[in-house]
N, C-alpha and C positions, 0 to 999 in steps of 0.2 A: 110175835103176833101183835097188833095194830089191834089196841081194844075202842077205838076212834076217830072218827074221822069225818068225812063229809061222803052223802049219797050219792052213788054212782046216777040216782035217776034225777040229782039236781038239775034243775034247768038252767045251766050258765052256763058259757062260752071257752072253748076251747085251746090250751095252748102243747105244742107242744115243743123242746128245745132239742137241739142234736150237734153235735160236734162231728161235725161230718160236711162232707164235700159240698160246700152250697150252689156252685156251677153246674153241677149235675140234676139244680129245677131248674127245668125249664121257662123263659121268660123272654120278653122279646125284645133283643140287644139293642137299643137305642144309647149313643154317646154321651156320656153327661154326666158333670161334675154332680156328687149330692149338697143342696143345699142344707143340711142340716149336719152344721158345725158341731155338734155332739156327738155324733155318729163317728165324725171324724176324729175325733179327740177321746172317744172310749170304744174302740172297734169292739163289735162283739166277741167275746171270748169263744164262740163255735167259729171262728175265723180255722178254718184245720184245714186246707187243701191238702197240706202237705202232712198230715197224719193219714197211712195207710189203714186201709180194712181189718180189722183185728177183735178176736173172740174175749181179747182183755176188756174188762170195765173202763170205760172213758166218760169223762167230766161231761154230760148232757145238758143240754134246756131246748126244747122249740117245742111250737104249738101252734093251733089251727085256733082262728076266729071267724065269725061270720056275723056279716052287718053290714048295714051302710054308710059307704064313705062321706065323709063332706069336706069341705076345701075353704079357707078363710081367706081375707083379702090377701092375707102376705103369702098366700099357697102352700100353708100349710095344711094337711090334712090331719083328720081325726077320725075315729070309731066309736060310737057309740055302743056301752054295752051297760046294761045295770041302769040305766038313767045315767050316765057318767060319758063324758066327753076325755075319749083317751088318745093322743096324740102320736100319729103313725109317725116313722123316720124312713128312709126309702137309701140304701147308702148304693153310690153310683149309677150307674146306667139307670138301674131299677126307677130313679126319680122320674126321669122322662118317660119311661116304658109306662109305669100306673100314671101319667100325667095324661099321656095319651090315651089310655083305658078310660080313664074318667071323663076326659072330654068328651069321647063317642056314648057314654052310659052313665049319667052320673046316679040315677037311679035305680041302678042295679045291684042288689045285693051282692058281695063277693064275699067268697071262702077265701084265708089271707095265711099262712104258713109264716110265721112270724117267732123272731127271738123276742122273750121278756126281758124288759129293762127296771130297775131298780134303782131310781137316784137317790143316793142320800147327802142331803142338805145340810148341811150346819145350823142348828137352831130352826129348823124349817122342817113341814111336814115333809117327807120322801114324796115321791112324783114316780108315779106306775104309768111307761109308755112302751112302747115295740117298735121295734123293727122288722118290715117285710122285706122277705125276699121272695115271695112267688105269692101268685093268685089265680085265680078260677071260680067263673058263675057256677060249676058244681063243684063237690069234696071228692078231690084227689087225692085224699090222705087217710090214712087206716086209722085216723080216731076221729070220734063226733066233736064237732064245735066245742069249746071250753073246756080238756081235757089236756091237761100237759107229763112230757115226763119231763123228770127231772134226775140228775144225776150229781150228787155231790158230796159234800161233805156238811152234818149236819152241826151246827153250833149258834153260840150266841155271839152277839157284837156288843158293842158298847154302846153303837150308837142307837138299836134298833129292840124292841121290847119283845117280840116276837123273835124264837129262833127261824136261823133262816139255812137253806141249802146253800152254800158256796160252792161256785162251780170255776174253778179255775184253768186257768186254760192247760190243754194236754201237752205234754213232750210232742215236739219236732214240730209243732205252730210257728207260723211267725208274726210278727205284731210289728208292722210299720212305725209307731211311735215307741217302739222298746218297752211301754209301761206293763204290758200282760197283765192287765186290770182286769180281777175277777169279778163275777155277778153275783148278788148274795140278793135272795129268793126268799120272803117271807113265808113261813108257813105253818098252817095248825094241825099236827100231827101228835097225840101219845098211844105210846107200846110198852105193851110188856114182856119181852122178850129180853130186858136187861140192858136194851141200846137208848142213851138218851144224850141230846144234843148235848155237846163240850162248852164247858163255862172257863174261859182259863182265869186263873188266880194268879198273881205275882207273888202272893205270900208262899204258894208252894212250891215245894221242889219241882223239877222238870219232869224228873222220875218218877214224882208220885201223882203229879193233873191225872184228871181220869181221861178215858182212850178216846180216843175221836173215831167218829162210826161214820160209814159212806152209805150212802143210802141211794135205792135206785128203785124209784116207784114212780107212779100213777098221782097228779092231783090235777084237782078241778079250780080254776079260777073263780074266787069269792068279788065281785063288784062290789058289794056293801061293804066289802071290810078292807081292799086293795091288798089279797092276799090268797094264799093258795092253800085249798084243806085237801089231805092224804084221802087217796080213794080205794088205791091198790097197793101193795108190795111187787114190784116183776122181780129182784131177787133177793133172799134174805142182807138184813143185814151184814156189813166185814168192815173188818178194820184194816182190811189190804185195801189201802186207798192206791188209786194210781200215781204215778208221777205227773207234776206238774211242773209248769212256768211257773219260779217266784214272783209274784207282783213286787213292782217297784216302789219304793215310799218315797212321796217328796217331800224335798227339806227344803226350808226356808229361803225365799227367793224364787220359787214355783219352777227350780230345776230338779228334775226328779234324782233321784239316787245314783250314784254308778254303779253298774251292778258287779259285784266282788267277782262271778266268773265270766265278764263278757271280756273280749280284748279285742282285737280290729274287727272292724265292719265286716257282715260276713259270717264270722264263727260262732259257735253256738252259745248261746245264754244260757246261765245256769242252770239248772233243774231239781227242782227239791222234792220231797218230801214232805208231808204237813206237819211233821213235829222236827224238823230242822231248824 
């Protein structure tokens, strides 16, 4: 049971994430590279075409926002939410489709079905932006603006002070750049039901770290604080976490790692476990 968290009747903006078919929103097919060279070099980890329908727990994040766009010289777009200027990614066709929407309306407020992104920087604050992949002047989505789920794995990083959900990409994805670069989700969440974000230690054994918990709930996008507070549980905590893509590490010279189970172009990448 979740003795904390943030109110459901908060007024901030909604996200929510899913690891699910994202050609099945609708949007209106226009040709076109994405200009936004990040996009391409960290696909999103709900990239799952090819993950079928299934009643198993799968690595989630997407969310709904609502606001209006703006567009700067270099045609980059943002959202304003919270007083904050946060920077949309639009990956393929999608660029030219909302390029075109904006043109005919730039004053119209849209509803934006978007993955949360999480950059983290080297000595640098992190950078909270999204990526759209579907839009509508009304909500075509079963939760209010500023409302995200998330599905992952809860722990700390080294590099980030806030535990965060890690959502890594599911079994049978595939990932054009081979890296299956997971997203890791800041969030403010305590429970007392015995489940608490994984800290690992290299002083202890393997066998004795404490367990790592999946969690699969309800949060509300914080703008003052570029973070997400727990709103709901959808199911108890477990520690049957699903399988995933191991991400890849890069090593020195900015070539990523070989991966130990990949072999010709084609077959399958390895697939771990979180405590593998």
């Amino acid at each position: 049971m979740v003795v904390s968290g943030i109110s459901k009747n908060q007024n901030l903006v909604f996200w929510k994430w899913e690891y699910k078919n994202q050609d099945s929103i609708k949007t209106d097919k226009v040709p076109s590279k994405s200009v936004a060279d990040l996009d391409a070099e960290t696909p999103s980890p709900t990239d799952s075409e090819s993950v079928q329908e299934t009643d198993k727990p799968l690595f989630q994040a997407i969310g709904t926002l609502y606001g209006t766009v703006t567009k700067n010289d270099e045609d980059i777009f943002f959202i304003e939410l919270g007083q904050k200027q946060y920077r949309l990614f639009f990956a393929g066709y999608r660029y030219a489709a909302f390029k075109k929407q904006y043109e005919n309306n730039r004053l119209q407020p849209l509803y934006l079905l978007v993955y949360p992104k999480y950059l983290i920087i080297p000595k640098k604050p992190p950078v909270v932006h999204f990526q759209a992949i579907a839009w509508q002047p009304e909500n075509q989505w079963e939760d209010e603006p500023g409302m995200f789920t998330l599905k992952g794995v809860w722990q700390f990083l080294p590099q980030v002070r806030t535990p965060v959900i890690s959502i890594y990409r599911n079994k049978g994805v595939e990932d054009p750049t081979g890296k299956f670069k997971a997203a890791h989700i800041p969030v403010l969440m305590r429970r007392s039901d015995g489940a608490n974000p994984f800290k690992f230690n290299p002083k202890i054994a393997k066998e004795e770290l404490p367990p790592r918990w999946f969690i699969q709930a309800k949060f509300r996008f914080m703008a003052s604080r570029d973070c997400w507070g727990w709103v709901e549980d959808l199911e108890a905590p477990t520690q049957d976490i699903p399988w995933y893509k191991k991400p890849k590490k890069e090593v020195p010279g900015g070539k990523p790692e070989k991966p130990s189970g990949k072999k010709a172009q084609g077959e399958k990448v390895e697939e771990k476990k979180p405590d593998d």
